[in-house]
C-alpha positions, 0 to 999 in steps of 0.5 A, a space after each residue: 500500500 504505497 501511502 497511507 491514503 483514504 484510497 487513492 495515491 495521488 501524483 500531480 502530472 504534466 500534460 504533454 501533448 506533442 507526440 500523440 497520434 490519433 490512430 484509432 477510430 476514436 468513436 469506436 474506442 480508444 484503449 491506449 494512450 499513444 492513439 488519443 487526441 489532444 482533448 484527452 490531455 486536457 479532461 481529468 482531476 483538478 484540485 486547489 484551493 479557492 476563493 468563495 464569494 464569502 472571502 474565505 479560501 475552500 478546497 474545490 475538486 474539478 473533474 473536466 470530460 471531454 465531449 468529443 470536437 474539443 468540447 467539455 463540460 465539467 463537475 465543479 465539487 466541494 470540498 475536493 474530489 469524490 472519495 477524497 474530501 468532497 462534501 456531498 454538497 450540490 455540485 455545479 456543471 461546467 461547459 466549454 471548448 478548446 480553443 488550440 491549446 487552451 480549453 475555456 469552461 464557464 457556469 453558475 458565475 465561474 470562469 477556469 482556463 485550462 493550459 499545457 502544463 500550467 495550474 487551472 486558473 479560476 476566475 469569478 464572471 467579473 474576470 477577478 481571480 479566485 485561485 487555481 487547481 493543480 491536475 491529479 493522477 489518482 490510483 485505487 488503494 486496491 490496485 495491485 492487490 496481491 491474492 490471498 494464500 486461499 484465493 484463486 486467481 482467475 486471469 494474472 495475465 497468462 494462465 486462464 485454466 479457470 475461465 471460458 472464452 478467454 480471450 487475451 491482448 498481446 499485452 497480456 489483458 484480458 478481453 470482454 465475454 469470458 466467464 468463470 468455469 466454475 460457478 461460484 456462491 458465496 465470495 469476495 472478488 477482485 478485479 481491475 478494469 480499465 474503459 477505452 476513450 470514446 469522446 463521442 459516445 453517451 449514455 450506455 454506449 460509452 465504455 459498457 461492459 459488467 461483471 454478472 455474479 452468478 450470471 444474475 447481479 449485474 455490477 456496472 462499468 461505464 464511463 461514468 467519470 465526472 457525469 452528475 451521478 445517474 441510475 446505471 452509472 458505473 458501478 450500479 447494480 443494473 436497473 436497481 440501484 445506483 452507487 452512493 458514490 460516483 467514484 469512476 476514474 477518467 477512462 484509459 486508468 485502472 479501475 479497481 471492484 472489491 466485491 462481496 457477494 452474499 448468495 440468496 437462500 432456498 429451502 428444499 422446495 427451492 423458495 427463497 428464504 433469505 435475499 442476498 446481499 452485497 457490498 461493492 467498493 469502487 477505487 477503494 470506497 464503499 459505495 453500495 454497504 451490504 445491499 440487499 438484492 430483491 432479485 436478478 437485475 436487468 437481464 440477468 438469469 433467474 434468481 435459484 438454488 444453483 450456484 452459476 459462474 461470473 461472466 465479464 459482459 460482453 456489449 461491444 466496447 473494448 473494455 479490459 481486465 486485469 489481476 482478478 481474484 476470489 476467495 470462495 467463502 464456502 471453502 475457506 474462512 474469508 480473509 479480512 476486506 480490504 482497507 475501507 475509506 474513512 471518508 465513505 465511512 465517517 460522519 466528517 462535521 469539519 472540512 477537509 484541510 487544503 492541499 499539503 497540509 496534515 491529514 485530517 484524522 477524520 476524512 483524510 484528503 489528498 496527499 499532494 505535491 507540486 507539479 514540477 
C-alpha cells in the first residue's frame, strides 16, 4: 500500500501533448494512450484551493470530460474530489471548448482556463481571480492487490485454466465475454478494469461492459467519470440501484471492484428464504454497504438454488481486465476486506484541510505535491 491514503495515491502530472497520434477510430474506442487526441490531455482531476464569494479560501475538486470536437463540460465539487474530501454538497456543471491549446469552461458565475502544463486558473464572471487547481493522477488503494494464500486467481495475465472464452491482448489483458468455469456462491472478488476513450459516445454506449455474479447481479462499468451521478452509472447494480458514490476514474486508468457477494437462500422446495446481499467498493470506497438484492437485475438469469459462474459482459466496447481474484467463502474462512475509506465511512462535521497540509484524522484528503 504505497501511502497511507483514504484510497487513492495521488501524483500531480504534466500534460504533454506533442507526440500523440490519433490512430484509432476514436468513436469506436480508444484503449491506449499513444492513439488519443489532444482533448484527452486536457479532461481529468483538478484540485486547489479557492476563493468563495464569502472571502474565505475552500478546497474545490474539478473533474473536466471531454465531449468529443474539443468540447467539455465539467463537475465543479466541494470540498475536493469524490472519495477524497468532497462534501456531498450540490455540485455545479461546467461547459466549454478548446480553443488550440487552451480549453475555456464557464457556469453558475465561474470562469477556469485550462493550459499545457500550467495550474487551472479560476476566475469569478467579473474576470477577478479566485485561485487555481493543480491536475491529479489518482490510483485505487486496491490496485495491485496481491491474492490471498486461499484465493484463486482467475486471469494474472497468462494462465486462464479457470475461465471460458478467454480471450487475451498481446499485452497480456484480458478481453470482454469470458466467464468463470466454475460457478461460484458465496465470495469476495477482485478485479481491475480499465474503459477505452470514446469522446463521442453517451449514455450506455460509452465504455459498457459488467461483471454478472452468478450470471444474475449485474455490477456496472461505464464511463461514468465526472457525469452528475445517474441510475446505471458505473458501478450500479443494473436497473436497481445506483452507487452512493460516483467514484469512476477518467477512462484509459485502472479501475479497481472489491466485491462481496452474499448468495440468496432456498429451502428444499427451492423458495427463497433469505435475499442476498452485497457490498461493492469502487477505487477503494464503499459505495453500495451490504445491499440487499430483491432479485436478478436487468437481464440477468433467474434468481435459484444453483450456484452459476461470473461472466465479464460482453456489449461491444473494448473494455479490459486485469489481476482478478476470489476467495470462495464456502471453502475457506474469508480473509479480512480490504482497507475501507474513512471518508465513505465517517460522519466528517469539519472540512477537509487544503492541499499539503496534515491529514485530517477524520476524512483524510489528498496527499499532494507540486507539479514540477
Amino acid at each position: 500500500m504505497r501511502l497511507i491514503l483514504p484510497f487513492a495515491v495521488v501524483v500531480c502530472c504534466t500534460l504533454s501533448l506533442a507526440g500523440q497520434s490519433v490512430a484509432q477510430d476514436l468513436k469506436k474506442g480508444v484503449t491506449e494512450l499513444a492513439h488519443v487526441d489532444t482533448d484527452y490531455h486536457f479532461q481529468g482531476e483538478y484540485y486547489g484551493s479557492v476563493k468563495s464569494q464569502e472571502g474565505f479560501n475552500r478546497v474545490i475538486g474539478l473533474q473536466v470530460v471531454a465531449m468529443g470536437d474539443g468540447k467539455f463540460d465539467a463537475l465543479w465539487y466541494q470540498g475536493g474530489l469524490p472519495g477524497n474530501g468532497y462534501d456531498g454538497s450540490k455540485t455545479q456543471k461546467l461547459s466549454g471548448q478548446r480553443i488550440e491549446l487552451k480549453v475555456e469552461l464557464s457556469g453558475e458565475g465561474l470562469m477556469i482556463e485550462l493550459q499545457a502544463g500550467r495550474p487551472a486558473t479560476v476566475k469569478n464572471s467579473g474576470g477577478t481571480f479566485l485561485g487555481s487547481l493543480i491536475r491529479q493522477h489518482r490510483t485505487s488503494l486496491t490496485e495491485g492487490a496481491r491474492p490471498p494464500a486461499n484465493a484463486v486467481v482467475l486471469f494474472d495475465g497468462k494462465v486462464t485454466d479457470r475461465l471460458k472464452n478467454a480471450k487475451i491482448t498481446p499485452e497480456g489483458l484480458l478481453e470482454i465475454g469470458a466467464e468463470t468455469t466454475e460457478p461460484v456462491q458465496n465470495f469476495t472478488l477482485h478485479a481491475e478494469f480499465r474503459i477505452p476513450y470514446m469522446p463521442y459516445a453517451r449514455a450506455q454506449g460509452r465504455g459498457n461492459s459488467g461483471f454478472y455474479l452468478q450470471k444474475r447481479y449485474e455490477v456496472q462499468v461505464l464511463d461514468s467519470f465526472g457525469l452528475e451521478l445517474q441510475f446505471n452509472d458505473c458501478a450500479s447494480l443494473y436497473r436497481f440501484k445506483a452507487p452512493d458514490l460516483n467514484m469512476s476514474f477518467p477512462p484509459l486508468r485502472w479501475q479497481t471492484y472489491d466485491i462481496d457477494f452474499t448468495a440468496p437462500k432456498f429451502d428444499v422446495d427451492n423458495k427463497r428464504i433469505a435475499k442476498g446481499h452485497i457490498t461493492v467498493r469502487h477505487n477503494g470506497v464503499i459505495v453500495h454497504n451490504n445491499l440487499e438484492l430483491d432479485n436478478k437485475t436487468g437481464g440477468g438469469s433467474p434468481e435459484g438454488p444453483n450456484p452459476l459462474p461470473i461472466l465479464f459482459q460482453n456489449h461491444g466496447n473494448p473494455v479490459h481486465f486485469r489481476n482478478i481474484w476470489l476467495v470462495n467463502h464456502d471453502a475457506s474462512s474469508p480473509p479480512a476486506s480490504p482497507e475501507t475509506s474513512t471518508v465513505a465511512q465517517a460522519n466528517c462535521s469539519s472540512p477537509c484541510p487544503p492541499a499539503c497540509c496534515v491529514p485530517n484524522p477524520c476524512c483524510r484528503p489528498l496527499r499532494l505535491r507540486r507539479c514540477r
